[in-house]
KETORGU-552004 format. One line per 8 residues: their letters; for each residue x negated, y negated, z negated of C-alpha. Coordinates in steps of 0.02 Angstrom, whole numbers, plus 50000, padded with zeros to 5 digits. Example, Ala and Ser with C-alpha at 12.3 -4.5 7.8 and 13.67 -1.06 7.14 Angstrom:
REM residues 2
as> 49385 50225 49610 ~ 49316 50053 49643
//
This chain:
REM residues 102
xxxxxxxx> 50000 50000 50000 ~ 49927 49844 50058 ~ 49982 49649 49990 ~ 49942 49493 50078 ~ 50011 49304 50062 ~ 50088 49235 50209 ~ 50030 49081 50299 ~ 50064 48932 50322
xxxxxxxx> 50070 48826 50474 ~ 49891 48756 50461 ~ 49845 48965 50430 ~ 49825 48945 50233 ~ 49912 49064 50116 ~ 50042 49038 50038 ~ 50100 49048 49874 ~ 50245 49145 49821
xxxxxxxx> 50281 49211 49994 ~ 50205 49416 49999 ~ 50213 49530 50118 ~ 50190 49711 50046 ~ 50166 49847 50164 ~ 50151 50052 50163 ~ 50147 50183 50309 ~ 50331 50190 50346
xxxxxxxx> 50393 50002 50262 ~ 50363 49830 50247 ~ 50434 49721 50110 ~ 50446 49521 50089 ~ 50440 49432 49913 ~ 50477 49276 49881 ~ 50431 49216 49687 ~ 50440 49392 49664
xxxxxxxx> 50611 49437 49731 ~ 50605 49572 49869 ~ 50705 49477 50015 ~ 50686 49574 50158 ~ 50647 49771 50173 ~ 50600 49830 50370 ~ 50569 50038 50386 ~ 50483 50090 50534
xxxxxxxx> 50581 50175 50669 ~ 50432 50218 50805 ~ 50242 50210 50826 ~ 50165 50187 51001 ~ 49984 50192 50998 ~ 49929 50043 50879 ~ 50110 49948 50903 ~ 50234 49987 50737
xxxxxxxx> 50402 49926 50790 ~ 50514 49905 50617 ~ 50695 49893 50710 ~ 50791 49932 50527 ~ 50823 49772 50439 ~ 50878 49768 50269 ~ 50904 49586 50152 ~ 50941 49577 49981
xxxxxxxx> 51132 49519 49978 ~ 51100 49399 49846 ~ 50929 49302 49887 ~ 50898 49305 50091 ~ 50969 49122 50091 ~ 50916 49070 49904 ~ 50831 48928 49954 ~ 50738 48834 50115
xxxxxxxx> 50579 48882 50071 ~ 50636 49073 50053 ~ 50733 49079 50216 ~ 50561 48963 50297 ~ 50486 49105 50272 ~ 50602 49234 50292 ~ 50614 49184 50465 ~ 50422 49192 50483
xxxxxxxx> 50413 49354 50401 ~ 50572 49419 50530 ~ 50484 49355 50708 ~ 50311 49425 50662 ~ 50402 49604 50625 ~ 50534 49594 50725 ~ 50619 49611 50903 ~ 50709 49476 50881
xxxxxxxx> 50695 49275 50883 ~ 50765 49226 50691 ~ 50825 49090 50645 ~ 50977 49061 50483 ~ 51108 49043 50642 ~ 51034 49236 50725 ~ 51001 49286 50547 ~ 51191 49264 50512
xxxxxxxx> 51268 49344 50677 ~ 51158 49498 50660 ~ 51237 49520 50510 ~ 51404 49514 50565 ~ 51352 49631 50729 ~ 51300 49747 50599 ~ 51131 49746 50651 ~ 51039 49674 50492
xxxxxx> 51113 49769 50331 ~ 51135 49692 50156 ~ 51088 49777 50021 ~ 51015 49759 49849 ~ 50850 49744 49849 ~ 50810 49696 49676
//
C-alpha cells in the first residue's frame, strides 16, 4: 500500500488531500475522510483502468476544497472528464455509486 499527497497546481503537495493506493484499489482522503474509493476493473500492460467509482454519500461535496480535489483525483483515474455538474449526472445514470465510506 502506497500514500502520496496530491498536488497542487504549481506541482507542490498538498495538505490534507491523500491518495492511498493497493494492487486492486485506490482511495482519496480528504482531512482524513475517505471520499472517493475506485477498484480496478482491467490491466493492459502498464495502463490500470479503475472504471468502478464509489463516493462516500456524506462527504464527496463537503466542501470546495474537497470536491477541488475530488475532481483532480477523478480525471487522473478516470475515463471520464469530472466536474460537480458530471459528478452529479453520473450519479443519477447510476454510473458513480454512493456508499459509506467512512
Amino acid at each position: 500500500m502506497k500514500a502520496y499527497n496530491m498536488k497542487s497546481n504549481n506541482n507542490n503537495a498538498v495538505a490534507n488531500q491523500i491518495v492511498i493506493k493497493n494492487d486492486k484499489e485506490i482511495f482519496f482522503q480528504s482531512y482524513g475522510t475517505t471520499i472517493a474509493q475506485l477498484k480496478r476493473d482491467s490491466f493492459n500492460g502498464n495502463v490500470v483502468f479503475y472504471t468502478s467509482i464509489i463516493l462516500d454519500k456524506d462527504h464527496w461535496d463537503y466542501s470546495r476544497t474537497t470536491t477541488k480535489y475530488l475532481n483532480k483525483f477523478l480525471n487522473k483515474y478516470t475515463a471520464f472528464a469530472i466536474d460537480t455538474k458530471t459528478i452529479k449526472k453520473l450519479i443519477k445514470d447510476d454510473k458513480i455509486k454512493l456508499s459509506n465510506l467512512n
